[in-house]
N, C-alpha and C positions, 0 to 999 in steps of 0.2 A: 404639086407633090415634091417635086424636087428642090421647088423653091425652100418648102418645109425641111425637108430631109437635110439639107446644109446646113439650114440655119440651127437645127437642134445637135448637130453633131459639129458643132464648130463652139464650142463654151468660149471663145472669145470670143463675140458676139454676143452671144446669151451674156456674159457678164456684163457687157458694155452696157445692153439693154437696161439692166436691172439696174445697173451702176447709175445710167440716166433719170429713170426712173426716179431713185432714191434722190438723187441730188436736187431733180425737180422739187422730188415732194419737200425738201428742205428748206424751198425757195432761197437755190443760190441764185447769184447770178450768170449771166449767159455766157461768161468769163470762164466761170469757176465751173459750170456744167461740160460747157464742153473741154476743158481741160482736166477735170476729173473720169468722165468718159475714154477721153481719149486714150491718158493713160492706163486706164484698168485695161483695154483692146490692147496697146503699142505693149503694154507689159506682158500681158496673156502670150502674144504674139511670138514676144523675144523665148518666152519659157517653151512657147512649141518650137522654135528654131533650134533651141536647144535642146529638146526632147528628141527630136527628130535626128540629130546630126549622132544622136549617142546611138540610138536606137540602129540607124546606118552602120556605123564603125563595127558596133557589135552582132548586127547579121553579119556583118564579115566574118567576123569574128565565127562564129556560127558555122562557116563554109570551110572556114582553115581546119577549125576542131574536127568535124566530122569528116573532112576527108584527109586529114593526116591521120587519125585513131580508127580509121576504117567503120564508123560508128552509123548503122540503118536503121532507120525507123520511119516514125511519125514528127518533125518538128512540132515541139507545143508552142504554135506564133499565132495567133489571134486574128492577125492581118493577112495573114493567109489564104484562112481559114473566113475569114468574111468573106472577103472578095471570092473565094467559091461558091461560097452563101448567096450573097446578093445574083451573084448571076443567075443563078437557078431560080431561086423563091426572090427575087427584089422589092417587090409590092409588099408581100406581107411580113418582112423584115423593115421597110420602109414605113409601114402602116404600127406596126408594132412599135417599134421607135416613138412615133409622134404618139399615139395613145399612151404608149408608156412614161411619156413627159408630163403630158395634161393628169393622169392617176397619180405622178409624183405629187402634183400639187394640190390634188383634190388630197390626199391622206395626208400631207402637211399641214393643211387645214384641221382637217376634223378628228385627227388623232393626236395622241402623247410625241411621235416619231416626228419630229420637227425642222426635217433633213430636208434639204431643194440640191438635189443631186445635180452639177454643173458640167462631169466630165463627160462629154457626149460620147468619145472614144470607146469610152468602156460601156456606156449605154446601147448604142450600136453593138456591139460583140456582143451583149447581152440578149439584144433581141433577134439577134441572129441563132444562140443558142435555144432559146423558148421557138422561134420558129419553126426551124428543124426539126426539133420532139413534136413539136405539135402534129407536122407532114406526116413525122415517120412513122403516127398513126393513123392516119388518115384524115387528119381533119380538114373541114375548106378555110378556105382564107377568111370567112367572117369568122368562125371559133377560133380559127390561128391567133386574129387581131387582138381580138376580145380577152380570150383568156392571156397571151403572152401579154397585150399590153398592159394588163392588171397583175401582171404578178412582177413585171418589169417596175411600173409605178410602185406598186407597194415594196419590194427589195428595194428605191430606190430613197426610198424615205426612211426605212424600217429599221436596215441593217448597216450602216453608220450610228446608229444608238449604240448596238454591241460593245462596238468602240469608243463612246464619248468617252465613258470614266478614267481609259488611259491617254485620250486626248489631252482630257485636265491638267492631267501630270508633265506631258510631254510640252505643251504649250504656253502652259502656266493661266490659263483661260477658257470659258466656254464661246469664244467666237466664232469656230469654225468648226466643221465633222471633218471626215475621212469622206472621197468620192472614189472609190476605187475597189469594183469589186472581187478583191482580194482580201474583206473584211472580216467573214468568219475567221481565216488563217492569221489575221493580224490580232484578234480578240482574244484566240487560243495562243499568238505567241507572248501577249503581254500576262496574260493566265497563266504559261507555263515559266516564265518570267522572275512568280510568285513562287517557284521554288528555291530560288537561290534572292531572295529578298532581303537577307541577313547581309548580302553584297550591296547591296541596292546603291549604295553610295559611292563602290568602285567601277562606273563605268567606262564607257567605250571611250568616253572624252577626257578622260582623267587618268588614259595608259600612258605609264612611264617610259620612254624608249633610252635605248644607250644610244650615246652618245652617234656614235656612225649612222645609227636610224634614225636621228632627231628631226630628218627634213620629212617625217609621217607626224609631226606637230602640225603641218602646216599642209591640210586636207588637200588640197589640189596636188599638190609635189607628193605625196603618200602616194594620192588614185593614179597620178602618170606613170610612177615606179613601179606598181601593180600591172599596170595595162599594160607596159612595155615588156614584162615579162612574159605577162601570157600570150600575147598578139606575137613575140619571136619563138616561145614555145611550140603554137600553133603555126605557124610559117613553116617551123625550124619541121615541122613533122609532115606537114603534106607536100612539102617540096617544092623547087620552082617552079614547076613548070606548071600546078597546082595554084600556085600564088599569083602567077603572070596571066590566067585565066579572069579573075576579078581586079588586077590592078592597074585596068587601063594603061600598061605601057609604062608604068612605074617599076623600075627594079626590085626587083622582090626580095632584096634584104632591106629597103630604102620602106617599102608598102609598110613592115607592121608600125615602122618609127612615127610616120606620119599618123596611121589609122590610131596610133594610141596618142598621140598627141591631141590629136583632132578629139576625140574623145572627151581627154580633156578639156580641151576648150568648150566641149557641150555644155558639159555640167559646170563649168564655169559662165555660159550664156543663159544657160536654165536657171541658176539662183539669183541671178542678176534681175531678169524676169520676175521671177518669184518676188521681188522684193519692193520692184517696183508695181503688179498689182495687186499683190496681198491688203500693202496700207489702204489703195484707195478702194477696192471692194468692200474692206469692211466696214468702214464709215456708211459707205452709201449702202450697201447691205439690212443695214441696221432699219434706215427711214423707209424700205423697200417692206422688209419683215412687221411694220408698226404697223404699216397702213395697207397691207393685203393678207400676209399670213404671222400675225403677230405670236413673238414667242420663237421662231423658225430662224436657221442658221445655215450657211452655203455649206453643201459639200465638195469637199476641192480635191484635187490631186492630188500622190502623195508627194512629189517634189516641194511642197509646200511647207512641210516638215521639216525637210532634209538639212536644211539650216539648222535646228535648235541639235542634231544629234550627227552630223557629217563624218565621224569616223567608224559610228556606228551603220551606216549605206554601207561601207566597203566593206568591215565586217559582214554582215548580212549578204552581200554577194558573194564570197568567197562560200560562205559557209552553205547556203541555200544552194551554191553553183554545186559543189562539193557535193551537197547531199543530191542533188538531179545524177550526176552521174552514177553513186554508189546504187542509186534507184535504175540506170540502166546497166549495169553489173546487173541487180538482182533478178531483173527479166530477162533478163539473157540465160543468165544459170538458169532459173526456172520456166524455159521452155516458153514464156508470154506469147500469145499469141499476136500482140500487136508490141515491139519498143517506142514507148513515149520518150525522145530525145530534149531534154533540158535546153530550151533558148537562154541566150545569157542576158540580152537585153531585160526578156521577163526575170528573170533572177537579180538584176542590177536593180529594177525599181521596186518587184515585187518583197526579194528576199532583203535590201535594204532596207524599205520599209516595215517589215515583221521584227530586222533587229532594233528599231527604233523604237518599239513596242516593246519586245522584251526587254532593252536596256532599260525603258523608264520602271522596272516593276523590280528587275534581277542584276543591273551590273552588266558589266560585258556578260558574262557568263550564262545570264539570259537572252542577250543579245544571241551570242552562239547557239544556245539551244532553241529559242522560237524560230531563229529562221533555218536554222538544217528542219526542221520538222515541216516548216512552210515549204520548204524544197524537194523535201520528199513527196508534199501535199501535191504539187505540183506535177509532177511526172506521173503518179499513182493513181489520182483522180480520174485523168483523164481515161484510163483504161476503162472503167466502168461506165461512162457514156458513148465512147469509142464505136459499139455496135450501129446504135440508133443514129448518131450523127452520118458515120461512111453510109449508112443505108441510103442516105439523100443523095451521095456522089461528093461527099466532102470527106474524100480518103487521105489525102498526102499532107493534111495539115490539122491543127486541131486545136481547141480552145482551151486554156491552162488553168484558167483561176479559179481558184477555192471556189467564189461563189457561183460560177456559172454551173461548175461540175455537181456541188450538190445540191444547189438548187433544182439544174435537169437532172440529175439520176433520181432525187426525185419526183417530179412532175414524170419524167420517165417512167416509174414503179407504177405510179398511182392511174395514170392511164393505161398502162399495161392489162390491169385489174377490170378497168372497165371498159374499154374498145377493144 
């Protein structure tokens, strides 16, 4: 069981697998197999190093904002909110998971939805949300599996189609889906996109800057410039002694230079990553799809992306970060019974990604408007699964994405009706 449970939540392996696979069925040689192998794992790998190291900076991040702006709630952080998960119900989140893998590939087969969903990450948080709905009504761990693992397989193939048509555009190709259940919110922001379309050819990558800004030509030096303001913004407000809490003994005017720096060096090891196994997964991909599930297409991460539209991420984070907070203003004025607090990391990849979407439909302008609306989606969502999730004992954290939330609210509804 655990041997399973790693292996399907680690998609570097999973791709290495498939990548094997494929190369065999090519009949390369033993040269070429395991050197294409390898690289599609060593690449996968550098991309989570680099996913990882941003994700770090920016829970910091996280800790400065909320306790300089005095700001309570619920964090929406994902990873939280598992590992409360798993410790409780582990089995039938772990059960769910694997089922949910084997139903991806059963509906890649036999239907139009031609998805093999790759990001185990987000797989896992998924079937941690279905398994919790499932408890909070009573159910035992066989209908837990059952039903959560079948509706995890089918979202995992299904809802990446949403998305193909503005993959097209953004990639210039049908190679790859979106893996990242954050899809409904990325579908509505390439859709909402479509109202400023008459821009469509003024995008995010094609902003003018003056002359004193021109080093935001040049994505890495733009994202440091950013980061360094908000990481001494956030310092600058919860104070030293605040700072010296999290910074291991680092001077707490010294902690935000480094933590945004560090940052960027994530997202500069992540596309590095990205680049080196994007080529060789989709070759071997291809020979994998011919001769098991022909027709069918990886779903990846959205870092994968990030490259064709990179001014458009920062875009999309400011704006989606932006719109999380305006979302806790609004609960706060009106009395919310629970404040859903904005994670920035979820907003860096989430609300990045939805402006990459909107920019391929609308221009920056779409870019800004799909992800403030994705940001809002985010903080707001959560509210309405909020009840049924704390019922299990998963109160201090909570699960963010578009699709977990209306996928359970509802699966939430509809067992409401009948249990």
């Amino acid at each position: 069981m655990k041997f399973l449970v790693s292996l399907l939540s680690n998609p570097a392996i999973l791709l290495a697998i498939v990548s094997l696979i494929g190369l065999i069925s090519q009949r390369k040689s033993p040269t070429e197999v395991f050197t294409g192998t390898a690289k599609t794992a060593i690449g996968f790998l550098i991309f989570g190093i680099g996913a990882a190291t941003m994700t770090g900076t920016l829970q910091n991040f996280n800790k400065l904002f909320t306790e300089g702006f005095h700001i309570n709630g619920v964090i929406a952080s994902p990873e939280a909110a598992t590992a409360l998960a798993q410790n409780k119900f582990g089995f039938a989140v772990s059960m769910t998971l694997i089922i949910g893998f084997i139903m991806n590939l059963v509906f890649a087969r036999i239907t139009p939805f031609k998805n093999v969903f790759f990001t185990g990450g987000h797989s896992l948080f998924f079937a941690c949300v279905l398994a919790l709905v499932m408890k909070a009504h009573g159910f035992n761990n066989t209908w837990t599996i059952i039903v959560g693992g079948t509706i995890l397989g089918f979202c995992s193939s299904a809802l990446p189609q949403l998305c193909q048509p503005f993959m097209r555009k953004i990639t210039g190709g049908d190679f790859q889906a979106i893996g990242h259940f954050n899809m409904l919110g990325y579908a509505l922001s390439g859709l909402l996109g479509n109202a400023f379309k008459k821009h469509a050819d003024d995008t995010t990558e094609n902003i003018k800057f003056p002359k004193a800004l021109s080093f935001f030509k040049d994505f890495l030096m733009g994202f440091a410039f950013v980061m360094l303001i908000l990481f001494y913004l956030a310092a600058v407000a919860a104070g030293k002694s605040a700072v010296m809490k999290i910074s291991g003994g680092v001077d707490w005017l010294v902690f935000p230079l480094i933590q945004a720096l560090t940052c960027t060096a994530g997202i500069s090891v992540l596309m590095t990553g990205v680049r080196m196994f994007l080529a060789e997964i989709t070759a071997a991909f291809n020979a994998f799809a011919e001769k098991f599930i022909p027709g069918s297409r990886p779903a990846l991460d959205v870092p994968t992306i990030f490259p064709f539209a990179p001014t458009a991420v920062l875009v999309g984070f400011l704006s989606s970060y932006a719109a999380g907070l305006i979302g806790v203003l609004i609960m706060i004025a009106f009395h919310f019974d629970m404040v859903i607090i904005p994670a920035a990391h979820i907003c860096f990849f989430s609300g990045g990604t939805a402006a990459i979407f909107g920019n391929s439909t609308g221009g920056w302008r779409g870019a800004v408007f799909g992800s403030f609306v994705v940001g809002l989606l985010l903080v707001f969502l959560p509210v309405l699964l909020y009840p049924a999730i704390s019922s299990m004992g998963v109160s201090t954290a909570m699960f963010p994405n578009v699709d977990y939330n209306v996928v359970g609210s509802l699966l939430n509804s509809i067992l409401g009706l009948f249990h």
